[in-house]
N, C-alpha and C positions, 0 to 999 in steps of 0.2 A: 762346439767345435770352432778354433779360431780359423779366420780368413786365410789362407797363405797366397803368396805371390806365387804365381807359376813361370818358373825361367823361359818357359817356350813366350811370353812378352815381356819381354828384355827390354825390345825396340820402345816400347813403353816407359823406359825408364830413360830415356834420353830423347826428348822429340818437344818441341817448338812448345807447344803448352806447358811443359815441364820448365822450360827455360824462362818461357813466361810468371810462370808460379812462383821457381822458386829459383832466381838464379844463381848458379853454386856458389861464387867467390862473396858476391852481394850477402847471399842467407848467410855462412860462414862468419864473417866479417858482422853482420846484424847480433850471432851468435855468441860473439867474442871471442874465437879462434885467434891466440897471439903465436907470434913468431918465433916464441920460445918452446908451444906446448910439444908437447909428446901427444902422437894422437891417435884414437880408433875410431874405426868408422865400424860400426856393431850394424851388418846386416848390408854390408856396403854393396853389396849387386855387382851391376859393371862398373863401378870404381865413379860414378858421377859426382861426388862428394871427395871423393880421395884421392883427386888427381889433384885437383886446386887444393886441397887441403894440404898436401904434400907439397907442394910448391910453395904454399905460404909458410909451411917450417921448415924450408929449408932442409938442413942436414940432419933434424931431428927425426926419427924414425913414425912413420904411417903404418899403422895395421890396419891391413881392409879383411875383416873378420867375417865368413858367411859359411852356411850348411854346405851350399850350392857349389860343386867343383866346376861350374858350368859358368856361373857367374865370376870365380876367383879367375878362373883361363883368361876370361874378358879383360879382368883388370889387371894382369899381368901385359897384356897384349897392347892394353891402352897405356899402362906408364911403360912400357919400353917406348912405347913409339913417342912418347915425353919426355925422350931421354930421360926419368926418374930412374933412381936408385938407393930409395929410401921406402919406399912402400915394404910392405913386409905381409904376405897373404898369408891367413892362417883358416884351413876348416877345421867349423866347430864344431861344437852341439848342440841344441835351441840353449842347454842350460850349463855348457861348461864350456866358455871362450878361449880356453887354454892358452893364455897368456899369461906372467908371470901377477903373481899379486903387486898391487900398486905400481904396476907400469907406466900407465899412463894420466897427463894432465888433464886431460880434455878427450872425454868422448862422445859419440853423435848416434846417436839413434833416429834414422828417418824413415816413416810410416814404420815400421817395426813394432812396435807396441800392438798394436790393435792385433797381430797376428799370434802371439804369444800367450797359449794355454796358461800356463801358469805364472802370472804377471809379477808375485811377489818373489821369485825364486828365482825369475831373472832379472829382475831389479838388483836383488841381492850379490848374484854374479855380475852384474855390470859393476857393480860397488866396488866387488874385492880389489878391479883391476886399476881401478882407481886412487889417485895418493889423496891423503887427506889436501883438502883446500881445491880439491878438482872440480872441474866442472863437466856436468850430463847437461846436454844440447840435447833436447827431443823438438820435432817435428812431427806432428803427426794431423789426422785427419779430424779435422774439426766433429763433432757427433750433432753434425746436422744432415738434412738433404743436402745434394749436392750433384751436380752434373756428371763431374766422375769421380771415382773411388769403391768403394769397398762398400756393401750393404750397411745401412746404419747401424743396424745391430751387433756388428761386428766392430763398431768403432768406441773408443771409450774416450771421454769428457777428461779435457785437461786438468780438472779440478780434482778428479780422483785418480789421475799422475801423479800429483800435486801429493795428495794425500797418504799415498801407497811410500815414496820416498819421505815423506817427513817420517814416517815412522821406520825409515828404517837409517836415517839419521843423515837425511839432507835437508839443505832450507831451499825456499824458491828464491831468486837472485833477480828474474825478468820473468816475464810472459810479454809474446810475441803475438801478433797474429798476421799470417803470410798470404794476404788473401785472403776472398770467404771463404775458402776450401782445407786451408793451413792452422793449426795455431803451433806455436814455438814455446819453449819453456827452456829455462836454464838454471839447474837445481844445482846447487856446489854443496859438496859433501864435506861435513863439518869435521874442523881439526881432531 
């Protein structure tokens, strides 16, 4: 059974350690988010990633994509208050992001992975929505001990991220590491 986040700690997903960790425009920017991309945030919460992401493309459309109608309110309420008008919320289902095939340039998966039953079949949906030469931004939890996060066993090893997208026809482009708590990766799915 994978880990899932519980919305009732939200506050959790925006608070001084996190900012310390991983701070949004900084990791984005480390990620390669350009100004041109089209971009989703797959699993976006309160919009912590896709408020700054939206602002750094400008006029280009932000999808902050999540199960949670609890989380989407959040980040509607945060990019209004952003004056944004490019975010685009959309509820999913863990394995159908219902967004147009190859929409977007650049998408971002953070801590997301580990939580995900069936890891090759949401890979494969992150894929569709993807145009060729796009880039998958993951973040996820190192699979070591750690202070805080998610039971180790619940966490999976970059390498077999790594692994699960080559085969489904992405190369790796960078590996990050965000902290000892973080590692990053940036897979671009081949023309």
């Amino acid at each position: 059974m994978a880990h899932k986040f519980n919305p009732i700690n939200k506050n959790k997903l925006d608070n001084e350690w996190r900012r310390e960790n991983l701070p949004p425009v900084e990791t984005l920017e480390k990620l390669g988010l350009q100004a041109a991309d089209v971009f989703a945030d797959i699993g976006c919460g309160i919009g912590y990633f896709t408020i700054p992401a939206a602002k750094m493309i400008g006029d280009n459309s932000a999808y902050a994509l999540d199960t949670s109608p609890e989380m989407l309110a959040e980040v509607v309420q945060r990019s209004e208050a952003a004056g944004l008008n490019n975010i685009k919320t959309v509820k999913t289902e863990e394995l159908d992001l219902l967004i147009p095939d190859e929409a977007v340039s650049f998408a971002l998966l953070v801590n997301v992975i580990h939580e995900i039953v069936d890891k090759n079949q949401f890979l494969e949906e992150t894929s569709r929505i993807l145009k060729p030469g796009g880039k998958l931004a993951i973040v996820d939890w190192e699979k070591a001990q750690t202070e805080m996060g998610p039971p180790i066993d619940h966490r999976i090893a970059k390498d077999d991220v790594i692994a699960i997208l080559e085969e489904i026809g992405f190369y790796c482009q960078k590996t990050q590491a965000f902290t000892e708590n973080f590692y990053g990766l940036v897979m671009v799915k081949n023309s």
